[in-house]
C-alpha positions as CSV (number, residue, x, y, z in Angstrom):
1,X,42.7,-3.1,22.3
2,X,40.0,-1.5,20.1
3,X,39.5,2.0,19.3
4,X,35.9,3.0,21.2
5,X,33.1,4.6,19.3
6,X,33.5,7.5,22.4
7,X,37.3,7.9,21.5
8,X,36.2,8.0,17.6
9,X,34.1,10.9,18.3
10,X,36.0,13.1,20.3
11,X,38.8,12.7,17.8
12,X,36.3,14.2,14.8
13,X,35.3,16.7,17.1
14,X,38.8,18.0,17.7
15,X,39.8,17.5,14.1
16,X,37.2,19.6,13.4
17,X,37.3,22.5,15.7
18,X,40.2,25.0,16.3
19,X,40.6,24.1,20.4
20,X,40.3,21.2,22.7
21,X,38.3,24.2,24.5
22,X,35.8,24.1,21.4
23,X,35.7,20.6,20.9
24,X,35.4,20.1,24.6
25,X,32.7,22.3,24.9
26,X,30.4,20.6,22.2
27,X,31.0,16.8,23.4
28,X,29.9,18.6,27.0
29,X,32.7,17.0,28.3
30,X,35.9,18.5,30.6
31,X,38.7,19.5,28.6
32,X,41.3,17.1,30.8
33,X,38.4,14.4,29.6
34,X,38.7,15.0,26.4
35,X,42.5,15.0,26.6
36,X,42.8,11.4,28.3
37,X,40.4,10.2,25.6
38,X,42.7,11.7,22.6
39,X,45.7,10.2,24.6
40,X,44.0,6.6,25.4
41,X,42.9,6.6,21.6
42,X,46.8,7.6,20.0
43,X,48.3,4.9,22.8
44,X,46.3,2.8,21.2
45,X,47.4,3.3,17.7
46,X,50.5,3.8,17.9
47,X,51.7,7.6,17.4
48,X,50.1,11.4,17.7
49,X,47.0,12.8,16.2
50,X,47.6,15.9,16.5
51,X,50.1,18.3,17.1
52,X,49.4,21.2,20.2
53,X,50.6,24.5,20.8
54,X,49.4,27.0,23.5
55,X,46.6,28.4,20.8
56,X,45.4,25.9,18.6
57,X,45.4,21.9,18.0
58,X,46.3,20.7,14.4
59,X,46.4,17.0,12.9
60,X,49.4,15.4,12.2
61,X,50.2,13.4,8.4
62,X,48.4,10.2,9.8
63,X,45.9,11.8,12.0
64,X,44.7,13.7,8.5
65,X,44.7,10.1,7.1
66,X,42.4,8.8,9.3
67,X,40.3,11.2,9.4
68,X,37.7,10.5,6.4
69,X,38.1,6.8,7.8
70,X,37.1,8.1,11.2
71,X,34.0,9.8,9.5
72,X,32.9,6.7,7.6
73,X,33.5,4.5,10.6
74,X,31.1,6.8,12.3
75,X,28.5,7.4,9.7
76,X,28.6,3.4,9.2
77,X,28.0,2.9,13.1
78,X,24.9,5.5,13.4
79,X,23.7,3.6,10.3
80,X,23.7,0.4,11.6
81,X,21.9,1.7,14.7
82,X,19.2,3.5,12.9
83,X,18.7,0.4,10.6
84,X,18.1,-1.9,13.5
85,X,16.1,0.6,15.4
86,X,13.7,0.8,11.9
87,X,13.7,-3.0,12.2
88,X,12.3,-2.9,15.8
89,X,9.7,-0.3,15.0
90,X,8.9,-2.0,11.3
91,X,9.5,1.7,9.9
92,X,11.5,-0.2,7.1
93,X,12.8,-3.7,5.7
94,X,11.9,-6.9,3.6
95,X,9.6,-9.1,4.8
96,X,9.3,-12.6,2.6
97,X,6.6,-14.9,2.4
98,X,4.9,-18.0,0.6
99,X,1.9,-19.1,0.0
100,X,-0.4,-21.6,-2.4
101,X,-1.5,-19.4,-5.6
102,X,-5.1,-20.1,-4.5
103,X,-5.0,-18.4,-1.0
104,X,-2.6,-15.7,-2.5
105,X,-4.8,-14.2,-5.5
106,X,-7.7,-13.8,-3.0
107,X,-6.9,-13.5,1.3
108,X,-3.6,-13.2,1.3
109,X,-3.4,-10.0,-1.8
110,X,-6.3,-8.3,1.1
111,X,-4.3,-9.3,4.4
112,X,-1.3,-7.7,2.6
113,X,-2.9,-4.6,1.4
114,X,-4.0,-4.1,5.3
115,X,-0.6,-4.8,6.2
116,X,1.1,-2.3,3.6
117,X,-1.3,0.4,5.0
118,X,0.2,0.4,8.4
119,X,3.7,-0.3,7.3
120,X,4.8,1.6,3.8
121,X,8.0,0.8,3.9
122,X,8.6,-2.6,4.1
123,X,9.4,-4.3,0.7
124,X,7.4,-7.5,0.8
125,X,7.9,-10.8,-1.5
126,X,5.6,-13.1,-2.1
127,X,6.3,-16.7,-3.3
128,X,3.3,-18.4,-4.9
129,X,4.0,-22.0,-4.6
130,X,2.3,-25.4,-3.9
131,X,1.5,-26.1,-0.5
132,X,4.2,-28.7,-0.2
133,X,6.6,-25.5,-1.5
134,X,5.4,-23.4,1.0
135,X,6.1,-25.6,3.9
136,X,10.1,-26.1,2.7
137,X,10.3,-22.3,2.1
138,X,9.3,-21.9,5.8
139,X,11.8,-24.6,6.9
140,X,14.3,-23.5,5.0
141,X,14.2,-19.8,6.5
142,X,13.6,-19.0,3.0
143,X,10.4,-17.3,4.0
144,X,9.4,-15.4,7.0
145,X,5.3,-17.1,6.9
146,X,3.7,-19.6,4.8
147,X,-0.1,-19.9,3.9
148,X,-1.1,-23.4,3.7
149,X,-3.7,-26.0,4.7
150,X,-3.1,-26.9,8.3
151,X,-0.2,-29.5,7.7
152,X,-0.3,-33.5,8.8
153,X,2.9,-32.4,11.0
154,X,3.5,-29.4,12.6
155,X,7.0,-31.1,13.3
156,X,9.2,-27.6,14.0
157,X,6.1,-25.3,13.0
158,X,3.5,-23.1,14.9
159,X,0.1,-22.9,12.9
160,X,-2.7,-20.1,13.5
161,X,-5.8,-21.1,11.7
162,X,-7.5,-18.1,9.5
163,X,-10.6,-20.2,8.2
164,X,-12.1,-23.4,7.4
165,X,-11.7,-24.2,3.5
166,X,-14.6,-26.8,2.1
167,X,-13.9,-29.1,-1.2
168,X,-16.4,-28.1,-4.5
169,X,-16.4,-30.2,-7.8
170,X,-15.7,-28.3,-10.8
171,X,-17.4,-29.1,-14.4
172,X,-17.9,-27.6,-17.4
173,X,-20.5,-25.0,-17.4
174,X,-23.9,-26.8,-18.7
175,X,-22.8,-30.0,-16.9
176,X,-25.8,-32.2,-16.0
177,X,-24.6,-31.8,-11.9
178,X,-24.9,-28.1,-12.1
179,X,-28.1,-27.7,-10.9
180,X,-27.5,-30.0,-7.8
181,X,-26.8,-27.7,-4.5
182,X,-24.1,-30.1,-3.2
183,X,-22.4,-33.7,-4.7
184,X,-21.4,-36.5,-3.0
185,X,-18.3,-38.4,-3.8
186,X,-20.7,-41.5,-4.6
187,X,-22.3,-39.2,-7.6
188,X,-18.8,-38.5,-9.2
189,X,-17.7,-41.8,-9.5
190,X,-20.0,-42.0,-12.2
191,X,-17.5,-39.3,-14.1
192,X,-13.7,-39.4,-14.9
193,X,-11.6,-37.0,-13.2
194,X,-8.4,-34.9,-13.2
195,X,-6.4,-34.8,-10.3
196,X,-3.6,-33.1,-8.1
197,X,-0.4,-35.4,-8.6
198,X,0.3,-38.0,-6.2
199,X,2.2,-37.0,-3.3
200,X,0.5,-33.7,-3.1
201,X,-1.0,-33.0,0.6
202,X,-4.5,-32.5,-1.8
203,X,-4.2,-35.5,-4.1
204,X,-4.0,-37.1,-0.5
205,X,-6.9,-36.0,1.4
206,X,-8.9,-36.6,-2.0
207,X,-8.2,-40.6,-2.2
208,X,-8.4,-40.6,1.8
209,X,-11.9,-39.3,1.2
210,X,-12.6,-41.9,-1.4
211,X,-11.0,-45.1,0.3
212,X,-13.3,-44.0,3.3
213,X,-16.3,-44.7,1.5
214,X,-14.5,-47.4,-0.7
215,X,-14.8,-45.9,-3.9
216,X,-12.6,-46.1,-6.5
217,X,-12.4,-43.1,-9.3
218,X,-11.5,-43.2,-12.5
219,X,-8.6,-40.5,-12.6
220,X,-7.7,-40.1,-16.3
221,X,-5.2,-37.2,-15.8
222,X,-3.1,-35.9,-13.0
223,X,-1.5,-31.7,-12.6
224,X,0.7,-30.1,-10.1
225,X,-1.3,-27.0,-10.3
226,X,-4.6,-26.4,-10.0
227,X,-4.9,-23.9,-12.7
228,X,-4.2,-26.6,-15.1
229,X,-6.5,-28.8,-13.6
230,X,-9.2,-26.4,-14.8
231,X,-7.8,-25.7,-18.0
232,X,-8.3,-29.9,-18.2
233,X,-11.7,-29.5,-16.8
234,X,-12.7,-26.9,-19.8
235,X,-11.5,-28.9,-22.1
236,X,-14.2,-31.6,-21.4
237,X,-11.4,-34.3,-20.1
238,X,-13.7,-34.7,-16.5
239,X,-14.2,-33.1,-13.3
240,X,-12.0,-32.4,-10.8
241,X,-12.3,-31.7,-7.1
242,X,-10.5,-28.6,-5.6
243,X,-10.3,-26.2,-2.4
244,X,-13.2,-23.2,-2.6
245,X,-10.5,-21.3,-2.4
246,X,-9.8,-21.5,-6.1
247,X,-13.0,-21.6,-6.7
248,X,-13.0,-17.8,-8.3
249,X,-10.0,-19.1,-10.5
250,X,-12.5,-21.7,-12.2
251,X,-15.4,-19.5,-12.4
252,X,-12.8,-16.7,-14.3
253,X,-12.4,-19.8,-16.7
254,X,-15.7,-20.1,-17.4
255,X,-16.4,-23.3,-15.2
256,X,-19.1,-24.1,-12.4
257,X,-18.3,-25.5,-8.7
258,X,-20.6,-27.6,-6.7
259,X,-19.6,-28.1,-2.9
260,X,-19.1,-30.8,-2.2
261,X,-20.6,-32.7,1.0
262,X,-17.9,-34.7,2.5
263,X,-16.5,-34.4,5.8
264,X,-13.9,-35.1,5.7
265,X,-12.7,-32.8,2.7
266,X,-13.1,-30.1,5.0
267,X,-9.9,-28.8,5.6
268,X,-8.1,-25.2,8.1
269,X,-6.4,-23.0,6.0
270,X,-4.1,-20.9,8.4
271,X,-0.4,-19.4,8.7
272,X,2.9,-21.3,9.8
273,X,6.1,-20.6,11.0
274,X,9.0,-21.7,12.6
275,X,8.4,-22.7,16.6
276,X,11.8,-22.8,17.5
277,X,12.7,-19.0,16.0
278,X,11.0,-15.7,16.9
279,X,9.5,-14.0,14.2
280,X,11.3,-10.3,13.4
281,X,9.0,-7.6,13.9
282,X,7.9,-6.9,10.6
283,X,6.8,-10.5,10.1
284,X,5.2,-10.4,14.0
285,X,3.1,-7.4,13.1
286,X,1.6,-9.2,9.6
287,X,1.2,-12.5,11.8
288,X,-0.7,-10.1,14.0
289,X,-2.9,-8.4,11.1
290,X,-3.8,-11.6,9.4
291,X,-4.9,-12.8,12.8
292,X,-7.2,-9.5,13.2
């Protein structure tokens, strides 16, 4: 049978007063209460607590042994509670989530700064990571919430959509297409091109949209990241065609973006997380400020 938090407390208190009349007193409890729960708690350990006389209550060798145990066991329970109670009311914690670099330099750094605002205290870690990334951190439980396109399955995930992203082509500035106000594919096949690797949810989408209106590109380089594709782009090696939402990560490099007009390289950018598992409060409440 286990020592109850009830029992642990009324021992303290009558370790650390001079009378089971003192200690009764500031548990507001009866003295012959106090005395069963003293007598439950050394039945249950096996020997005396404390010695009694008519005047005052001392401890015994072991009950002065237990006693900084008792006091940690105590401090260690009213932290735990405290903790969980900060949890619930998002007054402190760690919140962890991922996102692709592109949505995370511009909407996510804003949604968070909101969020921080509101809530001070909780530590939050961002993981900047392709989209395919994101969606394993999320699975995983390795993050809370990942920003990503919508994905082709939502297999195990809820997704909120936050906006629709369009596609722009991005060229060296000074590039004949410049002055154009939007491209088609059927203009850039005309042009090499750098793209996102093969398997990538972008690199995807892009030869969809080509195959669609049976053109074949001429892809003379492929990246993982898209900051590297427009390092390739500056260099002169071709164009590329990315998400607007990088689009302030070419211009920073000196490069132009045309939109481009495709349909079907129009794509929701949004939040996902695991259906099947409730999100904590702290992760709720930045679900709920992204949202707003």
């Amino acid at each position: 049978m286990s020592v109850s938090y009830k029992n642990m407390c009324a021992f303290v208190s009558v370790a650390q007063a001079s009378t089971f009349a003192e200690a009764a007193e500031k548990l507001c409890l009866s003295q012959p209460a106090l005395s069963t729960s003293i007598k439950n708690m050394e039945i249950q350990l096996g020997g005396q607590l404390f010695t009694r006389s008519t005047r005052r209550v001392s401890l015994t060798p072991e009950g002065a042994t237990f006693l900084p145990i008792a006091k940690r066991l105590i401090d260690d329970w009213n932290s735990a509670l405290t903790d969980v109670q900060d949890l619930f009311s998002v007054q402190k914690g760690r919140l962890t989530v991922a996102s692709m670099p592109s949505f995370a330099e511009g909407n996510l750094a804003q949604i968070l700064q909101r969020y921080h605002q509101n809530h001070p205290n909780i530590m939050l870690r961002v993981h900047d990571v392709v989209m395919e990334r994101v969606i394993e951190a999320v699975q995983s439980g390795r993050a809370d919430i990942g920003f990503v396109f919508e994905p082709e399955s939502l297999q195990g995930l809820s997704f909120a959509p936050l906006l629709t992203d369009n596609f722009c082509v991005v060229m060296p500035t000074g590039h004949e297409m410049t002055a154009l106000s939007n491209i088609s594919l059927e203009e850039i096949q005309a042009y090499p091109l750098v793209a996102m690797n093969i398997g990538s949810s972008i690199r995807l989408w892009m030869d969809n949209a080509f195959a669609e209106e049976s053109i074949t590109p001429t892809i003379i380089a492929e990246a993982s990241q898209l900051g590297t594709l427009g390092q390739l782009v500056k260099t002169g090696l071709g164009l590329a065609i990315v998400p607007e939402l990088s689009q302030q990560q070419m211009l920073n490099k000196g490069l132009s973006c045309v939109p481009l007009d495709n349909a079907l390289l129009k794509k929701r950018v949004g939040m996902i997380a695991l259906s099947s598992v409730g999100l904590s409060s702290a992760a709720q409440m930045l679900w709920d400020t992204a949202i707003s």
